[in-house]
Structure formats: C-alpha cells, structure tokens
C-alpha positions in Angstrom: -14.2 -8.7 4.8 -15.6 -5.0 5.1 -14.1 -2.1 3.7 -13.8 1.0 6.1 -16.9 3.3 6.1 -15.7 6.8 5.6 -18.2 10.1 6.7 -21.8 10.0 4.4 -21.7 6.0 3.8 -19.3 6.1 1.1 -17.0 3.6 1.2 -13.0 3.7 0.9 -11.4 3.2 -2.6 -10.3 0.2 -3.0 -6.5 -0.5 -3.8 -6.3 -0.7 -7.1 -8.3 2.9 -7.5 -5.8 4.0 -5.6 -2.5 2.3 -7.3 -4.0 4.2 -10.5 -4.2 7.1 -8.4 -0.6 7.0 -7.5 0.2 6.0 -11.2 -1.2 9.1 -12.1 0.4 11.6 -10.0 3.7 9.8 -10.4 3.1 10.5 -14.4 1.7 13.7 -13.4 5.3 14.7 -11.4 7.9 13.2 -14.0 6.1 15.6 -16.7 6.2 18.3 -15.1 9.9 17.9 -14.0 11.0 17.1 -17.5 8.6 19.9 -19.0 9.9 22.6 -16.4 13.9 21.1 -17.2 13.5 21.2 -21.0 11.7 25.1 -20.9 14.5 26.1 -18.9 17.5 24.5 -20.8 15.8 26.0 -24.2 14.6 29.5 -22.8 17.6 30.2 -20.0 20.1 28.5 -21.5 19.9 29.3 -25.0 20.1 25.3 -26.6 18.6 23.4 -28.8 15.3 21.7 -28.2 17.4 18.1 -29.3 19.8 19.0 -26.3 17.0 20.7 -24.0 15.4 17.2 -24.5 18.4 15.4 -23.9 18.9 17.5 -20.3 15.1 17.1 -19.4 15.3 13.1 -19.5 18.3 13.2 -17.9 17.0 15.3 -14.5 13.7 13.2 -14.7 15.4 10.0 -14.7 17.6 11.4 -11.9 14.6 13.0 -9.7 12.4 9.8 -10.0 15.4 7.3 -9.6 16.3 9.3 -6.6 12.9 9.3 -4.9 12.4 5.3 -5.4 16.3 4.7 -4.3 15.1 6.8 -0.8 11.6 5.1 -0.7 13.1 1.6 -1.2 15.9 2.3 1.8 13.4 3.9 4.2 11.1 0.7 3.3 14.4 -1.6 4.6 15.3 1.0 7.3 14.4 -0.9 10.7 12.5 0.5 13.8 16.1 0.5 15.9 18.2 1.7 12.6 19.8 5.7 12.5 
C-alpha cells in the first residue's frame, strides 16, 4: 500500500504519529481547562487551593466528558438523522 505524497516528497504521518498527536493536544486542552478553572477559583473566588483543586477536576472532567459524549453521538448520528 502507498502512503499519500504530500507537496516536497514528504510523505503523510502515519496513524499512530498522529494518535500521539491527538493524545497530545487532548492533554494539552484538559490542562489548560483545569489550570485556567483552579487560577480562577483561587484568585476570583477567594478559596483554598484544596477546594480550587477540587472545582478544577470537577469542570475538566465535565468539559472532556462532554466533548466525547457529543463526538461519540455525532459518530452514531446517521446520514438521514436531525
């Protein structure tokens, strides 16, 4: 099988470079939601860093659950469905 040529000969990655790839910026989101939450909860809000910690897991666990509940229903959405 070839792999697809892309412009100056170099060839495509192949799919495990880009499953780490994805990996990576999936990582790279949930810290920065959870580093954004727990700044805000400690500096806005005025709590502690056990309770900032505490509200930054629970809105990264809540932004990534969401976004693989809405992937996995689009994936099972058929051509004729909504």
């Amino acid at each position: 099988m070839t792999r697809h040529q892309r412009p100056g000969n170099e060839a495509a990655p192949s799919w495990r470079e880009r499953r780490v790839t994805r990996w990576l910026a999936f990582l790279a989101y949930a810290l920065v939601v959870s580093g954004t939450a727990a700044v805000f909860w400690h500096e806005v809000r005025g709590k502690s860093w056990d309770d900032s910690l505490s509200f930054a897991l629970t809105v990264t666990l809540s932004a990534i659950g969401g976004r693989l509940m809405a992937a996995h229903i689009l994936r099972k959405a058929g051509r004729g469905d909504g």
